[in-house]
C-alpha positions as CSV (number, residue, x, y, z in Angstrom):
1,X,-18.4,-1.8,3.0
2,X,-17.3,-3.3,0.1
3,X,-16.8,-7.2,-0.4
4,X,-13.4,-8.1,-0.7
5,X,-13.5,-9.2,-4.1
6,X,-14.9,-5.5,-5.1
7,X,-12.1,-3.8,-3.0
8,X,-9.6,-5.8,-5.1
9,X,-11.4,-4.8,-8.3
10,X,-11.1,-1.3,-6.6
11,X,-7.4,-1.4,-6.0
12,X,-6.6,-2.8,-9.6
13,X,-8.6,0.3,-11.0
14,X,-6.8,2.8,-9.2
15,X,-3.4,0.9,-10.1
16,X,-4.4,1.5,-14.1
17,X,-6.0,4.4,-13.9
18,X,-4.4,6.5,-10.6
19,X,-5.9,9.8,-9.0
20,X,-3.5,12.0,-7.1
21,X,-6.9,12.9,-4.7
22,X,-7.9,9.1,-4.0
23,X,-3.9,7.7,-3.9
24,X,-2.8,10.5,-1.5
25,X,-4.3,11.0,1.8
26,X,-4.0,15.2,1.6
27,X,-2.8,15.8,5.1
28,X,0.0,14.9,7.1
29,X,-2.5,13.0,10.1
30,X,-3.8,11.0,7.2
31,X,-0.8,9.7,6.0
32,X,0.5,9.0,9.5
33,X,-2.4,7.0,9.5
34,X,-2.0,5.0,6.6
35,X,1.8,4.6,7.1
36,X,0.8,2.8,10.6
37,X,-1.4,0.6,9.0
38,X,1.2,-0.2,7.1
39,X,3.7,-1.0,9.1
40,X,1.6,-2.4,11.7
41,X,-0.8,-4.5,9.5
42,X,0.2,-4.8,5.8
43,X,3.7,-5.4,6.2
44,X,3.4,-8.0,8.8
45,X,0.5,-9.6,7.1
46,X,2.2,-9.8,3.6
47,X,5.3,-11.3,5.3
48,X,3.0,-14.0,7.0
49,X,2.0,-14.6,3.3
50,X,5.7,-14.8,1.8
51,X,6.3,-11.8,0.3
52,X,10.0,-10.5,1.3
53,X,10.5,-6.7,0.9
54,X,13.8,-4.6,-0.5
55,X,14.1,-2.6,1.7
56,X,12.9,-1.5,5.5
57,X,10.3,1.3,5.5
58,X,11.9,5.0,6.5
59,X,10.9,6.3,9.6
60,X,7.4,7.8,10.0
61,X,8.5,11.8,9.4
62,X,10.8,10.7,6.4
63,X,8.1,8.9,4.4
64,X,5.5,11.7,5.3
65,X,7.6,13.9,4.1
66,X,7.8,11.8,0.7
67,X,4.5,11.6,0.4
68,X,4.1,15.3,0.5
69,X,6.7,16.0,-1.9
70,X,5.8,13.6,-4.4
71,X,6.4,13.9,-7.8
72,X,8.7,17.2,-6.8
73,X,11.6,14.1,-6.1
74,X,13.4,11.4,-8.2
75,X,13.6,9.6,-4.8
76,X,11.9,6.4,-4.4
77,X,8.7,5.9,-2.0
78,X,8.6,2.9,0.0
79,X,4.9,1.7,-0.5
80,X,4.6,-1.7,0.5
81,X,1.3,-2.1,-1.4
82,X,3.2,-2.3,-4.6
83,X,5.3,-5.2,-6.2
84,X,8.1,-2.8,-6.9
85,X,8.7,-3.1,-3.5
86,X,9.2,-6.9,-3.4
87,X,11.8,-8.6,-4.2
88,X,12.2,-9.8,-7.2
89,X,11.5,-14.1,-6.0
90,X,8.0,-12.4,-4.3
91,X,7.4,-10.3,-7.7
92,X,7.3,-13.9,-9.2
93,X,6.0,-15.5,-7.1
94,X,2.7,-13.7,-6.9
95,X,2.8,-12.6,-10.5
96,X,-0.8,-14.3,-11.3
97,X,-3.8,-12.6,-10.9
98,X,-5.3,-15.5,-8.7
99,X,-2.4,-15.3,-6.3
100,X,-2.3,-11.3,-6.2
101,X,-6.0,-11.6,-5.5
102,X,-5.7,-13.7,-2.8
103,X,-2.6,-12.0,-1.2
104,X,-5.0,-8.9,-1.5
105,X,-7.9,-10.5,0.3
106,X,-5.7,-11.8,3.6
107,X,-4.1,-8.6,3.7
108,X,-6.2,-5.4,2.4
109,X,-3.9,-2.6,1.1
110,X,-6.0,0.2,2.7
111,X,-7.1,1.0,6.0
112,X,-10.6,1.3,6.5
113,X,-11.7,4.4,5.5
114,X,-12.8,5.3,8.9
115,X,-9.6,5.9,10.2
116,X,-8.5,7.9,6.9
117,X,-11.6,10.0,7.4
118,X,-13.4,9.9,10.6
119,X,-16.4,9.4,9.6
């Protein structure tokens, strides 16, 4: 398992330099998974930080269906993991790298890849 300062240099790289195979969980029980951890871990986590969202996350079959049709759509993803997805007073206020480091080590953006996986 990776520290948590290594999963945050992880995340970063895959922010600048993204793979459709490591971003996007292939199948439909994977992303089911990851959109529960998100909505019953990130999100609730990153609002016990501060961070305020724009917008409530779709239902689970609506943003599954995103996800599989992404890049087909001009449609927006909700992806909480994202600053894009903050408002703009939590965009600032955790514009640092210090502070998204730190947001990022009290909340992990991923799952543990067990649960994505199996294995």
């Amino acid at each position: 398992m990776a520290s948590p300062s290594a999963a945050i240099q992880i995340w970063q790289c895959m922010g600048m330099y993204p793979s459709e195979t490591i971003l996007i969980p292939s199948g439909s029980e994977q992303l089911a998974v990851k959109y529960e951890y998100y909505t019953e871990f990130l999100v609730p986590c990153l609002e016990d930080q501060g961070v305020e969202f724009i917008a409530d996350p779709p239902s689970k079959d609506v943003w599954i269906a995103q996800m599989q049709n992404l890049g087909s759509t001009s449609e927006e993803i909700w992806l909480p993991d994202t600053p894009l997805s903050w408002t703009p007073d939590s965009q600032a206020k955790f514009s640092g790298r210090e502070e998204l480091s730190s947001l990022f080590e009290a909340c992990p953006v991923l799952p543990p890849i067990k649960y994505l996986t199996g294995w």
